[in-house]
Backbone as numpy.savetxt, mean C-alpha at the origin, in Angstrom:
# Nx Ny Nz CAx CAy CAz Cx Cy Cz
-10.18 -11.56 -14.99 -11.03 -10.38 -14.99 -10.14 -9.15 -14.99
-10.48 -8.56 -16.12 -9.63 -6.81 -15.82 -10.86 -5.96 -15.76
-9.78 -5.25 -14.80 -10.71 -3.46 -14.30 -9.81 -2.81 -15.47
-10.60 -1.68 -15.37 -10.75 -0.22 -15.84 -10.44 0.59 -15.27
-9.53 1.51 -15.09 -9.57 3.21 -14.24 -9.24 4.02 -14.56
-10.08 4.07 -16.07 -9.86 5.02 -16.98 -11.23 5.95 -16.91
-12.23 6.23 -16.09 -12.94 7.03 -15.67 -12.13 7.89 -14.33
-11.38 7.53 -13.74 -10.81 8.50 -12.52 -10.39 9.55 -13.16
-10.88 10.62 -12.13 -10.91 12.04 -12.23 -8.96 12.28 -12.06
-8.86 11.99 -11.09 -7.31 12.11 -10.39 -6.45 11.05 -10.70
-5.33 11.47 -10.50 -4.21 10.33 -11.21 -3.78 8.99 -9.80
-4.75 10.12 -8.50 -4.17 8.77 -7.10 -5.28 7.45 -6.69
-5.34 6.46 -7.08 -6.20 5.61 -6.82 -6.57 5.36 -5.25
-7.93 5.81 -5.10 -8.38 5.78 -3.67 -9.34 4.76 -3.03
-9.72 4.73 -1.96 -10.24 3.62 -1.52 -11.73 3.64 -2.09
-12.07 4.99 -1.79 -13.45 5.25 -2.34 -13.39 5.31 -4.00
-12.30 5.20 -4.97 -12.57 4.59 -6.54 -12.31 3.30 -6.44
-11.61 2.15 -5.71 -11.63 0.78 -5.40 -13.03 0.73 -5.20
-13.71 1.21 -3.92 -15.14 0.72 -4.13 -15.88 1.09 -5.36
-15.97 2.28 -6.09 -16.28 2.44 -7.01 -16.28 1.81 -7.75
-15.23 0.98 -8.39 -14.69 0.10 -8.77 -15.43 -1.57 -9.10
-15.46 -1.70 -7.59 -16.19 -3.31 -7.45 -17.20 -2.63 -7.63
-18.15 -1.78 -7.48 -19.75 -1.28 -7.84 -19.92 -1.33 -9.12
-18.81 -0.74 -10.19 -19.20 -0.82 -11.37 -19.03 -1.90 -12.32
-18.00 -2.78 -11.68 -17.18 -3.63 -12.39 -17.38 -5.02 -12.09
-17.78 -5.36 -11.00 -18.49 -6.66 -10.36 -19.92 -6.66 -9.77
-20.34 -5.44 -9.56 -22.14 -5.28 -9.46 -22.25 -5.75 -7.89
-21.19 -5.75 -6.65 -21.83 -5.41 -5.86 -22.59 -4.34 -5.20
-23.47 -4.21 -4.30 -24.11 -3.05 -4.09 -22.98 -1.69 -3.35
-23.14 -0.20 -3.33 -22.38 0.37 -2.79 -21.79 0.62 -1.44
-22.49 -0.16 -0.94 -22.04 -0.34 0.59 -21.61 -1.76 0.81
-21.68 -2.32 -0.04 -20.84 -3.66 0.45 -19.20 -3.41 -0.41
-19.58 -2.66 -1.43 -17.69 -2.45 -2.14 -17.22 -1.70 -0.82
-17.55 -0.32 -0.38 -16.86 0.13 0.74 -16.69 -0.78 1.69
-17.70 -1.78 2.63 -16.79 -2.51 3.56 -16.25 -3.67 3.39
-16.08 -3.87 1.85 -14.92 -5.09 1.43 -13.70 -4.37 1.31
-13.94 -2.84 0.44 -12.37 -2.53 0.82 -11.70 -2.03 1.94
-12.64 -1.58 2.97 -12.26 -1.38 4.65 -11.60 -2.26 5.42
-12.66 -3.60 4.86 -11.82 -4.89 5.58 -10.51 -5.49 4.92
-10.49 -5.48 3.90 -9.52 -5.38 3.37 -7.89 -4.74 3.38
-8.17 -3.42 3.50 -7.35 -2.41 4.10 -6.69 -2.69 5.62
-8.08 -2.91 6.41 -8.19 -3.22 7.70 -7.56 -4.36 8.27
-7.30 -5.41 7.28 -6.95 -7.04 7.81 -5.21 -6.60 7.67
-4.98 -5.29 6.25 -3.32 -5.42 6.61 -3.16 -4.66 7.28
-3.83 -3.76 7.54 -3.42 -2.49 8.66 -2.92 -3.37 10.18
-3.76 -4.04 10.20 -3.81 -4.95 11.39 -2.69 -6.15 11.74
-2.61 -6.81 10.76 -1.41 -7.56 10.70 0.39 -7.09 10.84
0.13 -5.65 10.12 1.41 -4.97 10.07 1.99 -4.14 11.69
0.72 -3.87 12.31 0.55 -3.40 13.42 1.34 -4.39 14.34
0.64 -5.88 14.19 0.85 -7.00 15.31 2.37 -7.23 14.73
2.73 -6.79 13.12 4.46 -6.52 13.34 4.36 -8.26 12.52
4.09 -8.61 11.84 3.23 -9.44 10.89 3.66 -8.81 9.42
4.89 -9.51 7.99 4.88 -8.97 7.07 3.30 -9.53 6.30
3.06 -8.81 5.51 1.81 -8.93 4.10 2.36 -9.29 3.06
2.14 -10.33 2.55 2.80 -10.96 1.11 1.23 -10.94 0.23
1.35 -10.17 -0.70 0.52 -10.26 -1.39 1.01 -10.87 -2.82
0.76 -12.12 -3.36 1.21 -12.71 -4.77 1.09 -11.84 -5.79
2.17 -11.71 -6.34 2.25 -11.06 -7.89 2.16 -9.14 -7.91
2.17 -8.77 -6.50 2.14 -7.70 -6.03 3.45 -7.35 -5.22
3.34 -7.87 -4.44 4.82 -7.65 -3.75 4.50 -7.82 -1.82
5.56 -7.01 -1.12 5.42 -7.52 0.46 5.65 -6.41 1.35
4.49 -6.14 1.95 5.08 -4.89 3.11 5.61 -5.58 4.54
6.33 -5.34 4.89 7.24 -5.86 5.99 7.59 -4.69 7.00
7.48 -4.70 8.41 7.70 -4.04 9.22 9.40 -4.24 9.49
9.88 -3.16 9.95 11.17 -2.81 10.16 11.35 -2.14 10.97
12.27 -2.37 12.16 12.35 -1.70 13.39 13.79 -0.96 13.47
13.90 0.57 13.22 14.84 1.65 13.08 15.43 1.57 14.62
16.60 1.58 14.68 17.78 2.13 16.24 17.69 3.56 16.16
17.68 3.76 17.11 17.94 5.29 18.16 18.99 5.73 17.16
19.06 6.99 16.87 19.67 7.25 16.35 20.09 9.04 16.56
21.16 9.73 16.60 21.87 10.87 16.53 21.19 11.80 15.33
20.22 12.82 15.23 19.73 13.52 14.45 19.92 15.11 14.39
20.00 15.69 13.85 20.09 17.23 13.37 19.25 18.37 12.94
18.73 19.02 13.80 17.58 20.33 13.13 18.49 20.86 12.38
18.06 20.76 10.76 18.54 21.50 9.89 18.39 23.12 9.98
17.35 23.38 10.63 17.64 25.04 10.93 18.27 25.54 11.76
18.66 25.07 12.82 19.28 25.42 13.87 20.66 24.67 14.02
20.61 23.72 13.50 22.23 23.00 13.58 22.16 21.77 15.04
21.15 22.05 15.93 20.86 21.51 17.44 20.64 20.11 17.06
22.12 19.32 17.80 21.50 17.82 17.92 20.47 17.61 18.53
19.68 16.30 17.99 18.43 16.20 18.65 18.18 14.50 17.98
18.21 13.71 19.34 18.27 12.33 19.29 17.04 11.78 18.55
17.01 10.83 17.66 15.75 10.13 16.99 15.55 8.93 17.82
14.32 9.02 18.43 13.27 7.47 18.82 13.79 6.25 17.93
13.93 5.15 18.39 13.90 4.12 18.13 12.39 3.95 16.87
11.71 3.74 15.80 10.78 3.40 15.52 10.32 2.52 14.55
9.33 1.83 14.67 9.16 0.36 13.39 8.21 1.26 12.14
8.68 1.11 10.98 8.53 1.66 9.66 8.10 0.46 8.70
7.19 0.48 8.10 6.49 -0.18 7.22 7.16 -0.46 5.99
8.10 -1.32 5.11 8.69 -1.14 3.99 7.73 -1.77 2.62
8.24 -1.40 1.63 7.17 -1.79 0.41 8.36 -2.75 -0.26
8.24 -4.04 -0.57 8.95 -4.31 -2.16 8.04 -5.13 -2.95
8.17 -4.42 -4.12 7.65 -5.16 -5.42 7.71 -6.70 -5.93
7.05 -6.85 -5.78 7.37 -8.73 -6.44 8.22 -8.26 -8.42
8.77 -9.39 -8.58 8.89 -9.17 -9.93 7.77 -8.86 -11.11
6.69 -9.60 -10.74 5.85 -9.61 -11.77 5.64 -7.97 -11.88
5.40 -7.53 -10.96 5.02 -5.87 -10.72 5.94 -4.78 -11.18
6.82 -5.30 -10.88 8.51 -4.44 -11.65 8.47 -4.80 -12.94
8.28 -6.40 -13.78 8.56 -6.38 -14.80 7.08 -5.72 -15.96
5.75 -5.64 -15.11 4.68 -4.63 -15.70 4.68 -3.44 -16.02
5.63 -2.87 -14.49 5.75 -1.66 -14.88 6.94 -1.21 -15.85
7.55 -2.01 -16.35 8.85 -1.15 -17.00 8.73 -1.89 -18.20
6.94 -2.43 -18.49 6.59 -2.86 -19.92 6.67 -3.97 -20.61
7.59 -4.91 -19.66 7.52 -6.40 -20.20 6.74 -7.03 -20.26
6.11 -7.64 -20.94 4.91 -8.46 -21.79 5.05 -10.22 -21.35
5.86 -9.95 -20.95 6.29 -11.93 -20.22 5.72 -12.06 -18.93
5.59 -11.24 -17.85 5.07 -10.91 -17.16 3.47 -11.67 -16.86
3.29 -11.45 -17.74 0.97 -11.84 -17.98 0.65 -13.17 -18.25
């Protein structure tokens, strides 16, 4: 099955044109596309939280990553100023997704 998102107004794909999306494109009703893509959203929000990577096939993997304390600098003032320890969300691409976007046709 292929979508379409060649009706979006804006060039950033949002949650509310995803539901849009399944409304126009699979004929569920409009309140069930919004809380399929909530839960959706919601199941990785949640997993990444509990510190849990997301492997999504043929898409790629967000993986949590936990940053050290670290020695930092106000660029306006020059004043050291120590950075928090903090866990950061990383993105990588599966191949299939790298080799789509840079047009390879082997890919599909």
């Amino acid at each position: 099955m292929e979508f379409s998102v060649e009706s979006l107004e804006t060039p950033a794909l949002t949650k509310a044109h995803l539901a849009e999306l399944l409304f126009e494109q699979i004929g569920l009703n409009k309140r069930e596309s919004k809380d399929m893509i909530d839960a959706f959203f919601d199941l990785i929000s949640d997993r990444l939280v509990d510190g849990r990577d997301v492997r999504i096939s043929g898409f790629g993997n967000f993986q949590i990553r936990t940053k050290a304390p670290r020695p930092g600098r106000n660029p306006r003032t020059g004043e050291a100023i120590p950075i928090q320890a903090r866990r950061v969300v990383t993105f990588h691409a599966s191949h299939k997704l790298k080799d789509q976007i840079q047009g390879d046709g082997s890919a599909e």
